[in-house]
OpenMM code with the backbone's topology and positions (N, CA, C; nanometers):
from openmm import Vec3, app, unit

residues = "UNK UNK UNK UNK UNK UNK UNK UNK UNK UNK UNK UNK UNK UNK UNK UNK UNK UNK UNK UNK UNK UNK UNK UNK UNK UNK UNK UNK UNK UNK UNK UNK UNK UNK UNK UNK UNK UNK UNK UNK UNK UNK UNK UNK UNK UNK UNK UNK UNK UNK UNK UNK UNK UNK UNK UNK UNK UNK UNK UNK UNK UNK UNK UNK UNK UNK UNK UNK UNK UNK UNK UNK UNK UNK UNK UNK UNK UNK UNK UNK UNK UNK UNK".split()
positions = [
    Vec3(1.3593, 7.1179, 2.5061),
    Vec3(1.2207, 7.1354, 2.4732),
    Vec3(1.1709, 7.2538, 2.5540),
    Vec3(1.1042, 7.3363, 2.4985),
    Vec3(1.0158, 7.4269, 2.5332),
    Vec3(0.9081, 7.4187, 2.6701),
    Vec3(0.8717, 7.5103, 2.7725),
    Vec3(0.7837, 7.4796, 2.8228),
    Vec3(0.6435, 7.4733, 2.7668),
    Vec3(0.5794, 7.5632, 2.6241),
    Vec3(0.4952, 7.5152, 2.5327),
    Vec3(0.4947, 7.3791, 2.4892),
    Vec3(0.5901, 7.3481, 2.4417),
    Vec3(0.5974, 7.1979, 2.3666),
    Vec3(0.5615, 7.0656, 2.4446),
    Vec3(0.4849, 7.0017, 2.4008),
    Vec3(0.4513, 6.8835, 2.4445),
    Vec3(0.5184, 6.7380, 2.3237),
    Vec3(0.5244, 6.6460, 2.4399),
    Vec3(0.6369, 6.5930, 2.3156),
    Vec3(0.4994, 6.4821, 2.2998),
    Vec3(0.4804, 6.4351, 2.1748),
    Vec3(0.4495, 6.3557, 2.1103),
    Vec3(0.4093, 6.2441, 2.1218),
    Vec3(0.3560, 6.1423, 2.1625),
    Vec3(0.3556, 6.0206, 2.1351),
    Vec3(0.3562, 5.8981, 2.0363),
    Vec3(0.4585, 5.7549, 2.0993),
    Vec3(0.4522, 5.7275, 1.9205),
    Vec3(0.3335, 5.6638, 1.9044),
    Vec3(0.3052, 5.6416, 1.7449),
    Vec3(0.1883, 5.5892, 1.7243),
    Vec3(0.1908, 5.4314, 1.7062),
    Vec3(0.1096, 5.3580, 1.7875),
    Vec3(0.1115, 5.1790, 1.7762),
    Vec3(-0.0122, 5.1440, 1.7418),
    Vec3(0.0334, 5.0310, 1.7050),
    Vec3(-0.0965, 4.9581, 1.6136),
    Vec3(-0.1851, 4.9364, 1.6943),
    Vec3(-0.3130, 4.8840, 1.6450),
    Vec3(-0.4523, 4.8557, 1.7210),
    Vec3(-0.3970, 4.6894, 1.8132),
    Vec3(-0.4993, 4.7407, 1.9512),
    Vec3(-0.4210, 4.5523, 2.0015),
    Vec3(-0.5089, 4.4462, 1.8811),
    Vec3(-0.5837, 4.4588, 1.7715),
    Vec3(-0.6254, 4.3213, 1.6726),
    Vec3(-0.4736, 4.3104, 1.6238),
    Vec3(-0.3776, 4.3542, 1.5862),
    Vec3(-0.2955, 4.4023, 1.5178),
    Vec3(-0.1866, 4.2671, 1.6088),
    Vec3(-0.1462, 4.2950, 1.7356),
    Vec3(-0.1041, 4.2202, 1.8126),
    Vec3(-0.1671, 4.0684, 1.8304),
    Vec3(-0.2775, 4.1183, 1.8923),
    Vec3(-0.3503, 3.9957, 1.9222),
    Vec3(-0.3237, 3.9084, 1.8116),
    Vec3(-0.3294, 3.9122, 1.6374),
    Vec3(-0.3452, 3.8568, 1.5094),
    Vec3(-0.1988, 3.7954, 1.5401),
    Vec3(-0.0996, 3.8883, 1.5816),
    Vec3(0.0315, 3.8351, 1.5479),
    Vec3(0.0651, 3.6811, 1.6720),
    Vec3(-0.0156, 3.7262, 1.7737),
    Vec3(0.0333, 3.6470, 1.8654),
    Vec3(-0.0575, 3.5236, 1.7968),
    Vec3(-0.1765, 3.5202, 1.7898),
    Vec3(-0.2335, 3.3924, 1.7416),
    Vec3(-0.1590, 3.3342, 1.6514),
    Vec3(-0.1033, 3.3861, 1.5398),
    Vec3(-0.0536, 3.3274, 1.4069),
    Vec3(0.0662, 3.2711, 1.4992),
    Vec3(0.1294, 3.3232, 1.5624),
    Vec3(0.2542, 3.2640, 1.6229),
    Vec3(0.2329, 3.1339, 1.6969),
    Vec3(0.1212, 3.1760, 1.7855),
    Vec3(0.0487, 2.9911, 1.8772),
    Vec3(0.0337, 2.9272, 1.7759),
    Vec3(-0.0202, 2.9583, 1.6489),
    Vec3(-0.0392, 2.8575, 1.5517),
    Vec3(0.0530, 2.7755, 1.5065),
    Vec3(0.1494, 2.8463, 1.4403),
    Vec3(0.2462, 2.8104, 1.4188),
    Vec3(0.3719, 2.6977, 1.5071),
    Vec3(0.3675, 2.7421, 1.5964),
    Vec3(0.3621, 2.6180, 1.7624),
    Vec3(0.3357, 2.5685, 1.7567),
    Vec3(0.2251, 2.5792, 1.7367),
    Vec3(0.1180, 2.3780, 1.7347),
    Vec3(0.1351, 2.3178, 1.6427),
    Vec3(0.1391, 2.3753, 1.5034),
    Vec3(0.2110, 2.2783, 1.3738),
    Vec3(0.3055, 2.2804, 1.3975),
    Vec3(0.4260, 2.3165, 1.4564),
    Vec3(0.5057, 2.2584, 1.4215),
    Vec3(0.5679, 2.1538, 1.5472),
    Vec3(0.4622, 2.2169, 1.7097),
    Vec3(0.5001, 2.0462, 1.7637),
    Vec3(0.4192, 1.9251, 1.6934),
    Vec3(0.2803, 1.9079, 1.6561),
    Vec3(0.2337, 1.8260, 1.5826),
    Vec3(0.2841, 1.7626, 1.4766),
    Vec3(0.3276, 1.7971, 1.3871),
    Vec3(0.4256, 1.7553, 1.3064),
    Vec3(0.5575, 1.7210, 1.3783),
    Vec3(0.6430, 1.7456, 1.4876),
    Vec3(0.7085, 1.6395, 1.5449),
    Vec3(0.6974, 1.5317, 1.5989),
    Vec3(0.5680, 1.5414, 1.6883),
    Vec3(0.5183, 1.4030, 1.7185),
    Vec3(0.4836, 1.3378, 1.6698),
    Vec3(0.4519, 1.3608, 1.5105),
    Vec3(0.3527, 1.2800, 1.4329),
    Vec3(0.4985, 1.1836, 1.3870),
    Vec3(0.6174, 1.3023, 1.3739),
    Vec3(0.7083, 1.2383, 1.3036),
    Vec3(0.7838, 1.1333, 1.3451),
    Vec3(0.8194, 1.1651, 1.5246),
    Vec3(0.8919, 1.1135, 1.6214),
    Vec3(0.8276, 0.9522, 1.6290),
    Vec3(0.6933, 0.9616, 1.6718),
    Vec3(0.6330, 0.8447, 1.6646),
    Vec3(0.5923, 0.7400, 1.5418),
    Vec3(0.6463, 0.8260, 1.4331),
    Vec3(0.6269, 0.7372, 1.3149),
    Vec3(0.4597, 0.7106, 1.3350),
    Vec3(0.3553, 0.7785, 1.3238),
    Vec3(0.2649, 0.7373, 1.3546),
    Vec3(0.1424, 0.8231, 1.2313),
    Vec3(0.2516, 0.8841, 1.1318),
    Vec3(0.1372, 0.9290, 1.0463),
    Vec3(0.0575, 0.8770, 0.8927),
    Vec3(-0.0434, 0.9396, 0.8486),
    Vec3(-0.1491, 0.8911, 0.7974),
    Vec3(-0.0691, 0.8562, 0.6705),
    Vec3(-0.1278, 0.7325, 0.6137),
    Vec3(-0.0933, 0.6540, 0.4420),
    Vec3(-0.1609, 0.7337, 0.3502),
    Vec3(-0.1416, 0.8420, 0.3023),
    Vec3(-0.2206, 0.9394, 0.1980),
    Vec3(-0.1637, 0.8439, 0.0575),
    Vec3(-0.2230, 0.8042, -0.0128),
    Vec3(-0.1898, 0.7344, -0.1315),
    Vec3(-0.1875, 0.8480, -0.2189),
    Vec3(-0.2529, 0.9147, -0.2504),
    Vec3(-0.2444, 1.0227, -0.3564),
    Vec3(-0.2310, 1.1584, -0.2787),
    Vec3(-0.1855, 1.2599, -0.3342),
    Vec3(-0.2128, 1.4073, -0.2912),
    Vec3(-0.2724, 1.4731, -0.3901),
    Vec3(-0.3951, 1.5349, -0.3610),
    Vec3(-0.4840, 1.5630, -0.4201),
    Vec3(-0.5771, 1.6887, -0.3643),
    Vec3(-0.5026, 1.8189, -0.3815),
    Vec3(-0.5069, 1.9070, -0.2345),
    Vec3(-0.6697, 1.9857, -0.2857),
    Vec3(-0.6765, 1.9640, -0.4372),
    Vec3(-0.8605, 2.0100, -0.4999),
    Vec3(-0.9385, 1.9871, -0.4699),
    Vec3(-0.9130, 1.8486, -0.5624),
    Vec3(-1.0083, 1.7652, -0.6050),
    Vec3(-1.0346, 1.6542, -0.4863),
    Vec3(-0.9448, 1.6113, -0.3837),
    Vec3(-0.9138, 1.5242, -0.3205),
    Vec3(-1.0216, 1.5529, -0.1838),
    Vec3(-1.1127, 1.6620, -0.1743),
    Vec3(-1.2104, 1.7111, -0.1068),
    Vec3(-1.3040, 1.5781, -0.0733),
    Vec3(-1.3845, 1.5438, -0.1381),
    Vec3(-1.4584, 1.4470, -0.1268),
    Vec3(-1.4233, 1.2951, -0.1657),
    Vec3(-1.4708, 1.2237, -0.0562),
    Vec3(-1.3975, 1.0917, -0.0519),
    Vec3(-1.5281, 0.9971, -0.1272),
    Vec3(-1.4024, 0.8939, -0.2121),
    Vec3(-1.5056, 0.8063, -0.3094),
    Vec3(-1.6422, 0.8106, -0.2708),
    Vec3(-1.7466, 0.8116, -0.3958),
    Vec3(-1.9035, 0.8085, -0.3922),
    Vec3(-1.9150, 0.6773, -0.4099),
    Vec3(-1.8354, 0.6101, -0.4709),
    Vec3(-1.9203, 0.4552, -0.5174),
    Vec3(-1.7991, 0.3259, -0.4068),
    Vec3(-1.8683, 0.2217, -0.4347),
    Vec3(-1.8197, 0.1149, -0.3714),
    Vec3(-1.6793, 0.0887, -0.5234),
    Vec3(-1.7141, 0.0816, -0.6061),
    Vec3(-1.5402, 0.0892, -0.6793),
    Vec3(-1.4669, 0.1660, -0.6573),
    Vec3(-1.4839, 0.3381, -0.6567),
    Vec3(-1.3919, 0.4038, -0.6216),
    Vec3(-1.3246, 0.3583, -0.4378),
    Vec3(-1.3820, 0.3221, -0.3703),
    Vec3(-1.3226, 0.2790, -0.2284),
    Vec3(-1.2514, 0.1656, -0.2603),
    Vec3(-1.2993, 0.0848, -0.3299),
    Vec3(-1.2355, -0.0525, -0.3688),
    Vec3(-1.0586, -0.0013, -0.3792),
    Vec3(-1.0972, 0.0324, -0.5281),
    Vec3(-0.9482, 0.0947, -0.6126),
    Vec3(-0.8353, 0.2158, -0.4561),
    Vec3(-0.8824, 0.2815, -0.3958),
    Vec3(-0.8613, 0.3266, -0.2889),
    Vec3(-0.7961, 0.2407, -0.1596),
    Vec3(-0.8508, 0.1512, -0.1709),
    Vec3(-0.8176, 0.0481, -0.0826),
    Vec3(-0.7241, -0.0369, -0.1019),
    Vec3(-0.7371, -0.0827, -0.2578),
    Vec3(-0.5883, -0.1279, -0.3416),
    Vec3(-0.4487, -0.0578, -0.2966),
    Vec3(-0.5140, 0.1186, -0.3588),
    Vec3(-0.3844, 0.1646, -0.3137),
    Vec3(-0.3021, 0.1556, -0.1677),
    Vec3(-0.4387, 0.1786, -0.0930),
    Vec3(-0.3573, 0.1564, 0.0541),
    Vec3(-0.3002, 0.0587, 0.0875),
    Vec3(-0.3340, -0.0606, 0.0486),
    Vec3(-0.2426, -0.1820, 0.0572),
    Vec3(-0.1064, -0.1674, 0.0011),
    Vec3(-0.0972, -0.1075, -0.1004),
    Vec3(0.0785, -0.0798, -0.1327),
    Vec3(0.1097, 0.0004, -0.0836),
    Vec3(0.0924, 0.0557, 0.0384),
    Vec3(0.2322, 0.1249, 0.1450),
    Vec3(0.2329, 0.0698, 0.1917),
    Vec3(0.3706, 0.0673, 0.2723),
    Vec3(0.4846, 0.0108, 0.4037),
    Vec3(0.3947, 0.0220, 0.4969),
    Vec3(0.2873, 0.1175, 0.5816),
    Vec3(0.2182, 0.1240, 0.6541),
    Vec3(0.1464, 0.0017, 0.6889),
    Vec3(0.0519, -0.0492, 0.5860),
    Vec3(-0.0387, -0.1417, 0.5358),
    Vec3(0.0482, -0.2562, 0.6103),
    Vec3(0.1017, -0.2516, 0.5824),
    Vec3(0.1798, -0.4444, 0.5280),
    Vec3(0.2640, -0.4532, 0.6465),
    Vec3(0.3097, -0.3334, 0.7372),
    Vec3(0.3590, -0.3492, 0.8961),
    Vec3(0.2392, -0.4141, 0.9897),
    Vec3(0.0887, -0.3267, 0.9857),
    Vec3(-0.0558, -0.3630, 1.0268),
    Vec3(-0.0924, -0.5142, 0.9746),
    Vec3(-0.0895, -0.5581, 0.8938),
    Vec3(-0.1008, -0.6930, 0.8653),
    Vec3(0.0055, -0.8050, 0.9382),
    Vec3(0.1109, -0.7441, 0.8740),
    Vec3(0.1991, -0.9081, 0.9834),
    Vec3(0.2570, -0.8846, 1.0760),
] * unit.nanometer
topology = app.Topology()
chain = topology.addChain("A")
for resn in residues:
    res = topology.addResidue(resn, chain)
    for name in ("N", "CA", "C"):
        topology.addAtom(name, app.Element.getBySymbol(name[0]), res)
């Protein structure tokens, strides 16, 4: 290199750029110890239906909880809590 020449620097991303990556990564950590413990302990929720839309708002009327409540009684969950 020249005594004129100045060499260059490389160009790096903005630290949001980093910072974004490192968060998504902690995130990703935490789901996926959460989801081991949930698993390890056998300790997770009786979802009777999956319903990832519509499944937003939980029954308005005293039948829809009823029928809801039916269902939860037919999982394995249910019926360990009872006897």
């Amino acid at each position: 290199m020249s005594v004129g020449q100045q060499q260059q620097l490389p160009v790096v991303s903005p630290p949001a750029v980093g910072n974004w990556l490192l968060l998504s990564s902690v995130l990703v950590f935490v789901v996926i110890v959460v989801g081991g413990v949930t698993r390890l302990t056998e300790s997770g929720l009786s979802i009777t239906e999956w319903r990832p839309i519509t499944g937003i708002l939980p029954p308005l009327s005293r039948t829809e909880w009823e029928d809801e409540f039916k269902k939860y009684k037919a999982t394995p969950e249910f019926r360990l809590c009872v006897h």
